[in-house]
C-alpha positions as CSV (number, residue, x, y, z in Angstrom):
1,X,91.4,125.7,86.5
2,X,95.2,126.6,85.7
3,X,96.8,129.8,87.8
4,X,100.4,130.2,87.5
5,X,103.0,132.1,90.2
6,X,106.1,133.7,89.7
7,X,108.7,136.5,91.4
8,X,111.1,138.9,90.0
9,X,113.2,140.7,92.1
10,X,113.1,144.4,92.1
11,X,116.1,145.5,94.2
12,X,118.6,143.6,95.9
13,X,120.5,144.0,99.3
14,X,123.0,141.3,99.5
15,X,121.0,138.1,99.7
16,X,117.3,139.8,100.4
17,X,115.8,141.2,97.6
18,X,112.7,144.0,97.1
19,X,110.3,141.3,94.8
20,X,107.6,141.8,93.0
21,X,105.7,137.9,93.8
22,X,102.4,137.3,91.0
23,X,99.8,134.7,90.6
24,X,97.1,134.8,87.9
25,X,94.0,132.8,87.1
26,X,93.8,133.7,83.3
27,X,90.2,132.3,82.9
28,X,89.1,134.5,85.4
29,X,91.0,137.4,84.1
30,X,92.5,137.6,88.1
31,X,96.1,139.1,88.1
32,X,97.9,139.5,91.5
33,X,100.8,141.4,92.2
34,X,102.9,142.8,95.6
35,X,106.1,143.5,97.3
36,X,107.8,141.1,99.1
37,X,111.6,141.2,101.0
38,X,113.3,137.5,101.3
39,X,115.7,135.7,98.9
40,X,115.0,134.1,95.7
41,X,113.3,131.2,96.8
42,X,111.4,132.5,99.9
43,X,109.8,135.2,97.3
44,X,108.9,132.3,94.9
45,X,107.1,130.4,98.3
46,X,105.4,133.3,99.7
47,X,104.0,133.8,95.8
48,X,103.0,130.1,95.7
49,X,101.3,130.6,99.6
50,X,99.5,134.0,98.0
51,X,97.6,132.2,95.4
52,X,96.8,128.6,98.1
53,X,95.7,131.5,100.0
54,X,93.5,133.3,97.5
55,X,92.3,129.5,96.3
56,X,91.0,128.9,99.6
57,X,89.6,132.0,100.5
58,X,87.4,132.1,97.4
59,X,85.7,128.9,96.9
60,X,83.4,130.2,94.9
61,X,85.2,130.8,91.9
62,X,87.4,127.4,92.4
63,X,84.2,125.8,93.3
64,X,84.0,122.0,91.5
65,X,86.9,122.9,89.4
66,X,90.5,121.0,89.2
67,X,93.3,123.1,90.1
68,X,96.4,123.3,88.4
69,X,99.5,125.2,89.2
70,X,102.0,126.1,87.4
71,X,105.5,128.2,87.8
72,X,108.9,129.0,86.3
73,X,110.3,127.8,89.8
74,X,111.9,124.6,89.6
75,X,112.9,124.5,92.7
76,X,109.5,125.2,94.6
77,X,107.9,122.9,92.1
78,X,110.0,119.9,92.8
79,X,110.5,120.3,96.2
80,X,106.7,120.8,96.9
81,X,106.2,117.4,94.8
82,X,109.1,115.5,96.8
83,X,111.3,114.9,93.7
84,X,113.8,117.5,95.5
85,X,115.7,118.0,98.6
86,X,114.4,121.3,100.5
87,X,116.9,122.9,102.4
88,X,115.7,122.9,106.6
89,X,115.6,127.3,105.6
90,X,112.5,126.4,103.5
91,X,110.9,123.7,104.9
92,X,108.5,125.8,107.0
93,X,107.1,127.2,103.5
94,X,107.2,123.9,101.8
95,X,105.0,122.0,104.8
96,X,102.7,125.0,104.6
97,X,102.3,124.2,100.4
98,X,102.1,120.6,101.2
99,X,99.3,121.2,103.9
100,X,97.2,123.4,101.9
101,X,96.5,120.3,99.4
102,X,94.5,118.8,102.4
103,X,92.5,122.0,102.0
104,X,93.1,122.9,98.5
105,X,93.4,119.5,96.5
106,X,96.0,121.1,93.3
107,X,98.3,119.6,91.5
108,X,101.7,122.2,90.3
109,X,103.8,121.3,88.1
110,X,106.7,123.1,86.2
111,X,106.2,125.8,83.1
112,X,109.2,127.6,81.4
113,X,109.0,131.6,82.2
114,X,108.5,132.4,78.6
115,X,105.1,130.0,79.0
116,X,104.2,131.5,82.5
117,X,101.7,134.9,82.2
118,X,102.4,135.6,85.7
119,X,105.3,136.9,84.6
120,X,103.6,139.4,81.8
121,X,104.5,142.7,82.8
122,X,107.4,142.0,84.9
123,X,110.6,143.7,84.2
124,X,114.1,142.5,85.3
125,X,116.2,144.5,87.9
């Protein structure tokens, strides 16, 4: 089943920023959306973490399905697969992506944002 996570920041206050972090499962016509304060890439983690989160909680709906992610974050993506350095700030969220699989078998891979319908309905700052 393909979901798909994004964040857009709202507000910024020098490097933490008031985000808005989604995650939809389009088959299922589930759209999640909430505020969030970090930088950048902790918003685009803690949106990734929401939806392992919402997998795991509801194995009924994920229930003897293949799940697919997929995000406009290049970043989170490649450093979750190990084809990226992760700086030792994000680590902490990237081991908690990587241990979820062990609970949550998914595989996430990379979509442009204009391909990503997390981001539908999400307005710039």
């Amino acid at each position: 089943m393909e979901c798909y996570f994004t964040s857009q920041a709202i507000e910024s206050e020098s490097t933490k920023h008031n985000a808005v972090i989604s995650f939809t499962v389009p088959e299922m016509n589930i759209v999640f959306r909430a505020q969030f304060k970090g930088d950048e890439k902790e918003c685009e983690y803690a949106a990734l973490l929401s939806l392992l989160e919402f997998i795991e909680i509801n194995p009924q709906i994920f229930k003897n399905k293949a799940v697919e992610i997929f995000s406009d974050s290049f970043e989170v993506v490649h450093q979750v697969n190990n084809e990226m350095y992760c700086n030792a700030d994000l680590e902490p969220y990237r081991k908690m992506a990587v241990l979820f699989r062990k609970k949550v078998p998914y595989v996430l891979r990379f979509v442009p944002a204009s391909d990503n319908p997390a981001q539908n309905g999400l307005h710039s700052a």
